[in-house]
Backbone as CSV, one residue per row, in Angstrom:
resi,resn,N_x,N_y,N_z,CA_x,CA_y,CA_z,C_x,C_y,C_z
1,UNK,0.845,-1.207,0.000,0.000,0.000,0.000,0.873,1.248,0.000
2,UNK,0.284,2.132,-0.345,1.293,4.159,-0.900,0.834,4.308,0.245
3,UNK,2.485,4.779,0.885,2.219,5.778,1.855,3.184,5.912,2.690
4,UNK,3.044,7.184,3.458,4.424,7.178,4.103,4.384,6.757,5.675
5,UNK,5.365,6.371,6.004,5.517,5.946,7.362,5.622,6.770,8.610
6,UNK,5.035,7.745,8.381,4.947,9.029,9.265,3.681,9.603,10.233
7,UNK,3.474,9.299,11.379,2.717,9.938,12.222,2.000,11.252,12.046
8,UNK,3.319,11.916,11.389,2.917,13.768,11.425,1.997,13.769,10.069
9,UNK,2.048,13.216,9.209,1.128,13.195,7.628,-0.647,13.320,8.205
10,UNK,-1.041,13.565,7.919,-2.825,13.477,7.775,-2.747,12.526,6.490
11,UNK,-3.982,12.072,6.469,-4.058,11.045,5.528,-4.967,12.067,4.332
12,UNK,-5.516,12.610,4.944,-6.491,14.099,3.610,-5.499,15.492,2.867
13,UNK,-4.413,15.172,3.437,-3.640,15.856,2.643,-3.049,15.864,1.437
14,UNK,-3.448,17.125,0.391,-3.573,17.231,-0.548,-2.541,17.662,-1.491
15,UNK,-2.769,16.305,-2.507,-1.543,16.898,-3.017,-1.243,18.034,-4.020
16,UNK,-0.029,18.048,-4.476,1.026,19.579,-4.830,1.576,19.236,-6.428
17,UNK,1.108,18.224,-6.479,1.462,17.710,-7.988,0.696,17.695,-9.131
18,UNK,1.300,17.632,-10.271,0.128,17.525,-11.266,-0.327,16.024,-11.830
19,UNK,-1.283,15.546,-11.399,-2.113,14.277,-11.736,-1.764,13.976,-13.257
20,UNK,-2.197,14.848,-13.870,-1.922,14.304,-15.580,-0.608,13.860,-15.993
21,UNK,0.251,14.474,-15.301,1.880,13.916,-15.096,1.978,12.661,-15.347
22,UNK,1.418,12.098,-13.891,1.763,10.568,-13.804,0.665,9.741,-15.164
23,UNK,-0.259,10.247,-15.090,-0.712,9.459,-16.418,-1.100,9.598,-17.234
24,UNK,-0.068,10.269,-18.082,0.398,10.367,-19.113,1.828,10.054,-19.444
25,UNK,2.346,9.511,-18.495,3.839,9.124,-18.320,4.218,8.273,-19.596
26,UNK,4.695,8.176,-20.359,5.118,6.770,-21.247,4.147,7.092,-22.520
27,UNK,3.376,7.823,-22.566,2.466,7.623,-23.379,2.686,8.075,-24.924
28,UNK,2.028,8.011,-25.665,2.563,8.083,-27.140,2.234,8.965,-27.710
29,UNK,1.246,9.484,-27.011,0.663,11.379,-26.803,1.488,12.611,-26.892
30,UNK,2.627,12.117,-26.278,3.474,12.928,-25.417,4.080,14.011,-26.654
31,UNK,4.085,15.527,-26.629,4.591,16.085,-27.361,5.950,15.570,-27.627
32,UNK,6.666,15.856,-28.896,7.889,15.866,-29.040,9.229,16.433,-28.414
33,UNK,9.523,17.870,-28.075,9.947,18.565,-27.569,9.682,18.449,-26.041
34,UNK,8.329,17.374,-25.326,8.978,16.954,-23.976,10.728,16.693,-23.791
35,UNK,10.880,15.974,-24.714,12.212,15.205,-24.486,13.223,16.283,-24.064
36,UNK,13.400,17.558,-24.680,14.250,18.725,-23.789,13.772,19.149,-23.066
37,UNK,12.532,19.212,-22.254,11.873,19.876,-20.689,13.528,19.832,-19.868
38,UNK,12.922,20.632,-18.652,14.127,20.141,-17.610,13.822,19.087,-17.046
39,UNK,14.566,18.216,-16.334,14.637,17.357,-16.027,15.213,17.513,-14.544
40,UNK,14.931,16.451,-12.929,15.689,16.391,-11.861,15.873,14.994,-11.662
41,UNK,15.685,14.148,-12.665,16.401,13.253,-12.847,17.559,12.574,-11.981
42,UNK,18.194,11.745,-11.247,19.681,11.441,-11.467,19.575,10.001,-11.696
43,UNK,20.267,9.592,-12.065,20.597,7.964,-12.467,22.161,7.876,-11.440
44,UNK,21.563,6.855,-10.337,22.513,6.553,-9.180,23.628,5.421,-9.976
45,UNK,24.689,5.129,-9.574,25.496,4.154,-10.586,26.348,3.828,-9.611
46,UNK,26.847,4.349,-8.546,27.300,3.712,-7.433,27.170,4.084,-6.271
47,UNK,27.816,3.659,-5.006,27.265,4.046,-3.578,27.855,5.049,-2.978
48,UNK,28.705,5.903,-3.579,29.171,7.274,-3.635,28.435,8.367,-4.169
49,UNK,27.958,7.952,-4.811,26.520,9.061,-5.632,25.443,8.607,-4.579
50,UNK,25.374,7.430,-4.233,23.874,7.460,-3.219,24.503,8.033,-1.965
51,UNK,25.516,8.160,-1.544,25.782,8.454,-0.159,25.631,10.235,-0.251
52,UNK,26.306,10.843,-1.558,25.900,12.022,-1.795,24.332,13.013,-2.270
53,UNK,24.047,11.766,-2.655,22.318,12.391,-2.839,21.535,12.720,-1.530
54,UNK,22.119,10.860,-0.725,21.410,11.409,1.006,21.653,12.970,1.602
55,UNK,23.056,13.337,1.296,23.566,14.664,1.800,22.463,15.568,1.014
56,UNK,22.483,15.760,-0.229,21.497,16.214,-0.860,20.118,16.457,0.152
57,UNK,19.691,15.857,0.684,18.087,14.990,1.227,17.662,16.258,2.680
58,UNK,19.402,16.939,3.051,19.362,17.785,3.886,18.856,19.419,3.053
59,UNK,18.308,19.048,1.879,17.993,20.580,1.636,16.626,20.268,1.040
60,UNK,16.278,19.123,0.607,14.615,19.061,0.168,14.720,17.504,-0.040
61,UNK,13.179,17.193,-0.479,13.223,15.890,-0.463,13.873,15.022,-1.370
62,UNK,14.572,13.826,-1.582,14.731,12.952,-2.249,14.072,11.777,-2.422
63,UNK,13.650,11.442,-3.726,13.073,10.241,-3.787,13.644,9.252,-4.797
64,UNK,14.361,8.218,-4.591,14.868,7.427,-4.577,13.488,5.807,-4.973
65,UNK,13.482,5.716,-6.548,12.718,4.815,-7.114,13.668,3.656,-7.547
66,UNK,13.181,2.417,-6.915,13.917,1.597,-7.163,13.634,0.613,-8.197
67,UNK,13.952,0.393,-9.648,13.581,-0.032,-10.800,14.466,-1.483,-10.792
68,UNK,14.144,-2.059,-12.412,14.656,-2.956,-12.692,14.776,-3.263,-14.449
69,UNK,15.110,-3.254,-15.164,14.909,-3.289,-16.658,13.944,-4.645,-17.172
70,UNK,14.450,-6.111,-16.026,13.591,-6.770,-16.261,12.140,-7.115,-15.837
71,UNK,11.931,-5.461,-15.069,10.284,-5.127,-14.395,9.183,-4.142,-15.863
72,UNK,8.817,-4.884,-16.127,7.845,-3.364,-16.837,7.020,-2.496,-16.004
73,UNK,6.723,-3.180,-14.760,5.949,-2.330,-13.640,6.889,-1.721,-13.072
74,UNK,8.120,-1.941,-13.006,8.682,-0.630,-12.570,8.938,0.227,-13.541
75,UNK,9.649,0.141,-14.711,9.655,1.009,-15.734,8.835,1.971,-15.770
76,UNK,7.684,1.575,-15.787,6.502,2.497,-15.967,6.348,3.524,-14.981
77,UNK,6.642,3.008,-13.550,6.235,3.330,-12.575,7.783,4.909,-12.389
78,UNK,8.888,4.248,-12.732,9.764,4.972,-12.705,9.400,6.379,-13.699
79,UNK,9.013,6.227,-14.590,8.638,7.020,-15.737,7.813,7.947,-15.553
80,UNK,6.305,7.448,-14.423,5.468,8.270,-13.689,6.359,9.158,-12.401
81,UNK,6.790,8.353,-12.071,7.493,9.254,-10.684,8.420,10.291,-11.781
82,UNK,9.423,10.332,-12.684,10.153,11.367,-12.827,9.357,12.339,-13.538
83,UNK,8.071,12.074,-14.203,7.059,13.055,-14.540,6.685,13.845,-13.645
84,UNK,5.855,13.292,-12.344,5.715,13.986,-11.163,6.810,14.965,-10.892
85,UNK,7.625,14.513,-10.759,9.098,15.002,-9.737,9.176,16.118,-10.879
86,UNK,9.041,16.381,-12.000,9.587,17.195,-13.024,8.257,18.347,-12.858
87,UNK,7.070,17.942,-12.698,5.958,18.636,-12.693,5.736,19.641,-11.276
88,UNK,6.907,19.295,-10.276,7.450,19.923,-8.864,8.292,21.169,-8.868
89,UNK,9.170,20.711,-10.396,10.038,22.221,-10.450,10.554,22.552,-9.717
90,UNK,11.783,21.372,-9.303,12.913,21.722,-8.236,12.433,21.342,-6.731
91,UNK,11.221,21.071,-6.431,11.245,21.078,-5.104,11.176,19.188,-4.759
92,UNK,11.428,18.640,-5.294,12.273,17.223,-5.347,13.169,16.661,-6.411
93,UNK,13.783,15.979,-6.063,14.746,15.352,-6.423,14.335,14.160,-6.648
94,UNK,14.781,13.333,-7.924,14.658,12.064,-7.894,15.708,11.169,-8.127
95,UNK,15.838,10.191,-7.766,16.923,9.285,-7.690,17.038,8.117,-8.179
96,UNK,17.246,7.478,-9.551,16.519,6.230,-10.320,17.408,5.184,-9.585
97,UNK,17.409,4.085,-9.144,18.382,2.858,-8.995,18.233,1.725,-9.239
98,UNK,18.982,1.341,-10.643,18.370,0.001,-10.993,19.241,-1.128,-10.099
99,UNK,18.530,-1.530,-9.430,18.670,-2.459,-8.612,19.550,-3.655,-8.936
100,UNK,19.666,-3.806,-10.420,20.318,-4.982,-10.935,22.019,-4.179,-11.294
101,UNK,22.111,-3.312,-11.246,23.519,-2.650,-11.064,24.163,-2.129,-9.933
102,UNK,23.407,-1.775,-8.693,23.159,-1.712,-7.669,22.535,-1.913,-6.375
103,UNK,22.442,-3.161,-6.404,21.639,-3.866,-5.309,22.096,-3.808,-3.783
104,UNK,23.135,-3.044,-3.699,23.162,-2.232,-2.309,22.330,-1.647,-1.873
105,UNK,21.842,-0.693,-2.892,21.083,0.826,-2.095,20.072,-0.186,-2.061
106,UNK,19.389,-1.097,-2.222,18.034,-2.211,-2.487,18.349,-2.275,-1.020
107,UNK,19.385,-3.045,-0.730,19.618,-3.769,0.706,19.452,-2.634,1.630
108,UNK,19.873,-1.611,1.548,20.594,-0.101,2.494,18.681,0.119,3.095
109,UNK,17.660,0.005,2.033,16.524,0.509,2.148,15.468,-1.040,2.358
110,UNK,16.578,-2.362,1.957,15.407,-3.180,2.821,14.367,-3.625,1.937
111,UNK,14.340,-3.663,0.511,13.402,-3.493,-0.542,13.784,-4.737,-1.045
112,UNK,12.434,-5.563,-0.401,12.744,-6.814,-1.384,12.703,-7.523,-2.935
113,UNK,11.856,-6.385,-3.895,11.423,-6.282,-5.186,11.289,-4.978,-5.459
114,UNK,10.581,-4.500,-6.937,10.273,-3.507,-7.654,9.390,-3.899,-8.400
115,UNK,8.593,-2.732,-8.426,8.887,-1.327,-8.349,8.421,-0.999,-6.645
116,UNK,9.812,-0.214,-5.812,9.492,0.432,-4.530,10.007,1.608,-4.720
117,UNK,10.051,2.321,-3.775,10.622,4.183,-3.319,10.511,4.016,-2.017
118,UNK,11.682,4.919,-1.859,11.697,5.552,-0.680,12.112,7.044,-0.741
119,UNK,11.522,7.760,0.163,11.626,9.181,0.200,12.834,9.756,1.548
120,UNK,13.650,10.357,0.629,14.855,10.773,1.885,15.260,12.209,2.249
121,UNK,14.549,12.624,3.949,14.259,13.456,3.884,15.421,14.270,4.645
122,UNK,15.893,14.952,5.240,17.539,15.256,6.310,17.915,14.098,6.374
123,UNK,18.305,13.424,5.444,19.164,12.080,5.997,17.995,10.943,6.321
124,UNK,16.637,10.965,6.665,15.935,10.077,7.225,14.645,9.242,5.936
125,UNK,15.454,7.740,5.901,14.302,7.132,5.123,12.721,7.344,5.221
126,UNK,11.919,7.242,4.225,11.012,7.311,4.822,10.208,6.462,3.218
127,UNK,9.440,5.141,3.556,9.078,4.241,2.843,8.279,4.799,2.036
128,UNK,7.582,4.366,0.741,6.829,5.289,0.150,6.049,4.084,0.099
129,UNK,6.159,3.377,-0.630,5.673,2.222,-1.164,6.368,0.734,-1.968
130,UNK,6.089,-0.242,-1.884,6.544,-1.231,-2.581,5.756,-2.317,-3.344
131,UNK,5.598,-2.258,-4.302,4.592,-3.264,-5.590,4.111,-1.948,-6.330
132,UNK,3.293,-2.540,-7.586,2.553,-0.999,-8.145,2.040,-0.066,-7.510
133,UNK,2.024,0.987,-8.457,0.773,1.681,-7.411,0.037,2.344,-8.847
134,UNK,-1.412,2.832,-8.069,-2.113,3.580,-9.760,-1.414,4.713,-9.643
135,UNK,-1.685,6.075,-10.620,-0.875,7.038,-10.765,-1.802,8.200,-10.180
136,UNK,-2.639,7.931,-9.383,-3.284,9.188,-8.048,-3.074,8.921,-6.992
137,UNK,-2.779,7.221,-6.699,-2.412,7.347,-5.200,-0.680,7.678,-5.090
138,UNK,0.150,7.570,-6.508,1.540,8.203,-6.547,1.313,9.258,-6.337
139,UNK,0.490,10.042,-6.983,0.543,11.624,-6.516,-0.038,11.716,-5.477
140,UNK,-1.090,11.291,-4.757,-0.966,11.568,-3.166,0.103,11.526,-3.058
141,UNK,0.987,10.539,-2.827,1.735,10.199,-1.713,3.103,11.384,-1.546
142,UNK,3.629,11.424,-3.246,4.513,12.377,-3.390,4.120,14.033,-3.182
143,UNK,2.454,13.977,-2.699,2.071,15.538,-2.154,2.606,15.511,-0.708
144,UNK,2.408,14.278,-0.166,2.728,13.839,0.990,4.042,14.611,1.073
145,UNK,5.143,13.736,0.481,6.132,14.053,0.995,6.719,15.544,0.355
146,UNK,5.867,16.004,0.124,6.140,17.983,-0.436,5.611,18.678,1.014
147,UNK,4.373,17.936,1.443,4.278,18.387,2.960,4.978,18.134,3.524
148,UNK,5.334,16.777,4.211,6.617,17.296,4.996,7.713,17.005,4.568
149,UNK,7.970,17.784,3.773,9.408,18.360,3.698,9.070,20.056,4.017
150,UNK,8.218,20.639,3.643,7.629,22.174,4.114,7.459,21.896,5.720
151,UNK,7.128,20.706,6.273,6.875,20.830,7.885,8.511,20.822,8.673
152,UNK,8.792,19.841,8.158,10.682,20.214,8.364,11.417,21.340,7.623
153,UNK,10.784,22.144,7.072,11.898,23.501,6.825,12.325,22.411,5.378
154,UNK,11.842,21.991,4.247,13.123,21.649,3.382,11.941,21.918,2.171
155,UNK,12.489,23.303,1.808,11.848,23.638,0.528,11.963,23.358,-0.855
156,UNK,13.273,22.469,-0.671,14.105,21.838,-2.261,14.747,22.914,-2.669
157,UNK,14.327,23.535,-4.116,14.809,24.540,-4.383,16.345,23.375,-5.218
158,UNK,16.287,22.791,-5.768,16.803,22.023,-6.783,17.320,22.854,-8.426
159,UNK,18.416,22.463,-8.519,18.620,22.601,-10.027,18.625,21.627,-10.858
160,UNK,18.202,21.861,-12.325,17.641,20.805,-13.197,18.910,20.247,-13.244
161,UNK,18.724,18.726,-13.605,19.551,18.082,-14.064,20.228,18.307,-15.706
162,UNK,21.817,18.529,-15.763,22.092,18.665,-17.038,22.485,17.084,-17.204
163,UNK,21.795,17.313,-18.578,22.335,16.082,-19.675,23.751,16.120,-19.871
164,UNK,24.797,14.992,-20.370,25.852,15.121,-20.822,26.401,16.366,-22.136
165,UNK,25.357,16.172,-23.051,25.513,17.245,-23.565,25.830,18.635,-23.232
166,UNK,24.743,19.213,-22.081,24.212,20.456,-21.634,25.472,20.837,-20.891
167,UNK,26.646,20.138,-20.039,27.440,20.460,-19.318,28.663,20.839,-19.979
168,UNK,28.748,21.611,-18.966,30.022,22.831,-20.152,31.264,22.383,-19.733
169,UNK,32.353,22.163,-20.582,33.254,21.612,-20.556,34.393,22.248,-19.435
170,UNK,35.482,21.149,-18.539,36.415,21.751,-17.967,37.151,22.677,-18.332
171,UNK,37.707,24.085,-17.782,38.249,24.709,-18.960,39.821,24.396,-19.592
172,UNK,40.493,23.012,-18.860,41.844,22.932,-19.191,41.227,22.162,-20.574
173,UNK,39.880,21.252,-20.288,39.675,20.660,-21.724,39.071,21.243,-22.938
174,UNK,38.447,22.509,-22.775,37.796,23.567,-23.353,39.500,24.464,-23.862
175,UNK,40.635,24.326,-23.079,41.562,24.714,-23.682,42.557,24.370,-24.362
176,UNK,42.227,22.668,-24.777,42.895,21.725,-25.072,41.950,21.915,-26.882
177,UNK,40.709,22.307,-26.896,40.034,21.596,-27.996,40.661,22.709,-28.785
178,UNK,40.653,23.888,-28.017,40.913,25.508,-28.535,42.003,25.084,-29.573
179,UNK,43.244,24.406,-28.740,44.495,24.956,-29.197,43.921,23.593,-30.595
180,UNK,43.569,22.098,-30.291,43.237,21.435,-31.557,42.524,22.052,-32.847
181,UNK,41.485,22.879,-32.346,41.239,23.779,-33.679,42.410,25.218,-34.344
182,UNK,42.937,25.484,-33.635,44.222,25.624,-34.103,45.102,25.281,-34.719
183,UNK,45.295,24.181,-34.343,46.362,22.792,-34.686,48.008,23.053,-34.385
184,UNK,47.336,23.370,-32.977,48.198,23.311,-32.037,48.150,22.516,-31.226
185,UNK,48.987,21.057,-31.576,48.887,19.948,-30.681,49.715,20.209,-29.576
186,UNK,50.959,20.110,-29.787,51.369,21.103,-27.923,50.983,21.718,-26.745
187,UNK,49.891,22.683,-27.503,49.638,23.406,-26.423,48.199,22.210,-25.915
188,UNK,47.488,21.752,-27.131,46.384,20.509,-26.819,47.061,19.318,-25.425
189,UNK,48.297,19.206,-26.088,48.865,17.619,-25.225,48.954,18.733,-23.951
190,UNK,49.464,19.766,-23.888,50.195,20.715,-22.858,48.747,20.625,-21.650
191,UNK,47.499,21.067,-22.111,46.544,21.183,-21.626,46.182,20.167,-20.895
192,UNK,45.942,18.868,-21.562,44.991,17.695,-21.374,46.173,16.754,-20.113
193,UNK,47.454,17.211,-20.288,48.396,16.734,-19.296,48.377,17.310,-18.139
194,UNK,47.712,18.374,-18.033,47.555,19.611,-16.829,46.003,19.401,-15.943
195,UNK,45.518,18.666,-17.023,44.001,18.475,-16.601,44.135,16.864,-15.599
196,UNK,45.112,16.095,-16.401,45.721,14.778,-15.415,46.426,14.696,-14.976
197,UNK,47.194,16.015,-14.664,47.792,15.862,-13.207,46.927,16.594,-12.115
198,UNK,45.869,17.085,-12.293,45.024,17.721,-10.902,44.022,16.288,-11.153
199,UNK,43.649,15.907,-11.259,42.812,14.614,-11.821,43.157,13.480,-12.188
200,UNK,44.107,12.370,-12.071,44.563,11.265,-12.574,43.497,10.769,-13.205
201,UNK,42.548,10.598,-12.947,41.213,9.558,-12.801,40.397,10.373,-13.984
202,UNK,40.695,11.037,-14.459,40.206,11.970,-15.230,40.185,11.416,-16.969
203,UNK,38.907,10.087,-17.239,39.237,9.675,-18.656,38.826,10.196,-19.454
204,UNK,37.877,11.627,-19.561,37.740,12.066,-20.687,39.383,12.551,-21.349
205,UNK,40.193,13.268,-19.909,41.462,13.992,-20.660,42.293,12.525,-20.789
206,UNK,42.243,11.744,-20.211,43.105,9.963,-21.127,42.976,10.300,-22.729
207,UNK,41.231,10.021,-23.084,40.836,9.528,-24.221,41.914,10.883,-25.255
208,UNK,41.458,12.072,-24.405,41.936,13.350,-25.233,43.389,13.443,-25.859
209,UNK,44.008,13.210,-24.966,45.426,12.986,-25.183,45.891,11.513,-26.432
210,UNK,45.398,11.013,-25.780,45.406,9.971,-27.034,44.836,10.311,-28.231
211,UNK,43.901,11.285,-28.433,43.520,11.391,-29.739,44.640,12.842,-30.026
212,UNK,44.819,13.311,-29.679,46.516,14.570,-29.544,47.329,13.598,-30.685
213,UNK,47.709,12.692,-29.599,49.162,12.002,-30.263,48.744,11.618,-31.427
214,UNK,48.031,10.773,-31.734,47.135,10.199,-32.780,47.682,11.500,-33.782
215,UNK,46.569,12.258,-33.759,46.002,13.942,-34.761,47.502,14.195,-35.127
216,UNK,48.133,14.040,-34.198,49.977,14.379,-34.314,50.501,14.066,-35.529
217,UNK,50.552,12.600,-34.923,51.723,11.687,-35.799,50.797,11.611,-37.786
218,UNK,49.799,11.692,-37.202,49.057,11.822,-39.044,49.664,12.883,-39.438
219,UNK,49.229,13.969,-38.754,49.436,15.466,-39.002,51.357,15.390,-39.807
220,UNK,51.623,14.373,-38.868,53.465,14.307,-39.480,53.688,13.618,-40.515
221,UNK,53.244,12.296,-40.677,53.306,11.668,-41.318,52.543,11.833,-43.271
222,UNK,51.511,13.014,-43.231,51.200,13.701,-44.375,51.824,14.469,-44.777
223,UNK,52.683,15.335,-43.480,53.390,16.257,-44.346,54.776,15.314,-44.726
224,UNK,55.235,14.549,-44.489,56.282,13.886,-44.588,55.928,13.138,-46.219
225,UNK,55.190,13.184,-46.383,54.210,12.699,-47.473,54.399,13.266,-48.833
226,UNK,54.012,14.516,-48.258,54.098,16.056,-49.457,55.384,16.200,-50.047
227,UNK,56.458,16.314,-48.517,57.767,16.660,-49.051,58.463,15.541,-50.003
C-alpha cells in the first residue's frame, strides 16, 4: 500500500502535484519537444553518488525509485514518478536505482522487489511504497512528501539536471580543444596533461590525449608525405 511511514502526515492531505503527469507518463501522446523539458532526474550508478544524494536529502526531499529493466511495472512506474518530480520544479529530487547494477542501495533501504521508493528526507528514510501503485495514489503520496518536507523547513529549491551534452566543458579541456582547432597539438597535449595531473582519474582527458598524439603523428606523417 502508498504511503508514508509518518505519524505527522494526515491522511487528507492534498496533493502539490500535477495528476496528468503521472498518467500520461510513457504515453505516445506525449509532445515531441517533452524530451528537452528540464529534467531532476539522477541515475545513481554507485554508492558514492547514493551516499551524496542522502547529503542532498538535507535541503529538500529525495526520492529514490527503485527499478529494474527486467520489471515493466517498474519502468513504468519509474517514468510516472520522474514526470511527477519534473511537474514539482525543483522542489524534489529524484533518484533512479536500478537495482540490478546496484543492489546495495536495495539492501541499504530493505526493498525486497520492484517497483518500490523511498523518500529521503535530512538524511531520514522514509518508505513510500513497494509493488505498483495507480498514478493518483503516486501523486498523493509524493504531495505527501512535499508536505513534509515544508513541515521540516526543506523547501528543495533544486537545479535541473544537465544532460551530458548540456554540461560545459572543464576549462583545461575547453583549452585543449581551442588549441586542436588551431592545430596546435602542444599546447592541446600541454593542456589535457595539466588536466591529469590535478585529476589522474580523469578519462575524458586519457581519451583526449590519445587522440593529440594520434592527430599528431598523421598530421606528421602527411606532411612527410608532401615533401
Amino acid at each position: 500500500m502508498a504511503g508514508i511511514d509518518d505519524q505527522n502526515i494526515p491522511a487528507s492531505v492534498r496533493n502539490a502535484l500535477d495528476l496528468g503527469a503521472a498518467g500520461s507518463a510513457g504515453s505516445s501522446a506525449e509532445p515531441a519537444e517533452e524530451s528537452s523539458a528540464a529534467s531532476w532526474r539522477l541515475d545513481v550508478t554507485d554508492v558514492a553518488q547514493f551516499q551524496q544524494l542522502v547529503q542532498e536529502s538535507n535541503r529538500g526531499a529525495v526520492i529514490f525509485a527503485l527499478w529494474a529493466p527486467h520489471s515493466p511495472a517498474s519502468v513504468q512506474m519509474l517514468e510516472q514518478i520522474e514526470a511527477l518530480v519534473n511537474s514539482a520544479g525543483g522542489n524534489l529530487l529524484l533518484a533512479a536505482v536500478d537495482i540490478t547494477k546496484t543492489p546495495e542501495i536495495g539492501q541499504a533501504f530493505q526493498i525486497q522487489g520492484v517497483p518500490a521508493a523511498v523518500a529521503v528526507l535530512a538524511g531520514r528514510p522514509a518508505p513510500l511504497f513497494n509493488g505498483p501503485v495507480e498514478p493518483q495514489a503516486l501523486t498523493e503520496v509524493l504531495g505527501q512528501v512535499l508536505q513534509l518536507a515544508a513541515q521540516q523547513g526543506l523547501p528543495g529549491g533544486f537545479e535541473p539536471v544537465l544532460s551530458e551534452a548540456e554540461k560545459p566543458l572543464p576549462p583545461l579541456h575547453r583549452e585543449a580543444i581551442e588549441a586542436l582547432d588551431r592545430g596546435d597539438y602542444q599546447g592541446a597535449e600541454a593542456a589535457y596533461t595539466r588536466a591529469l595531473n590535478e585529476n589522474p582519474g580523469d578519462t575524458d582527458a586519457k581519451i583526449g590525449l590519445a587522440q593529440v598524439h594520434l592527430l599528431h603523428r598523421v598530421s606528421t606523417l602527411n606532411l612527410a608525405e608532401e615533401r
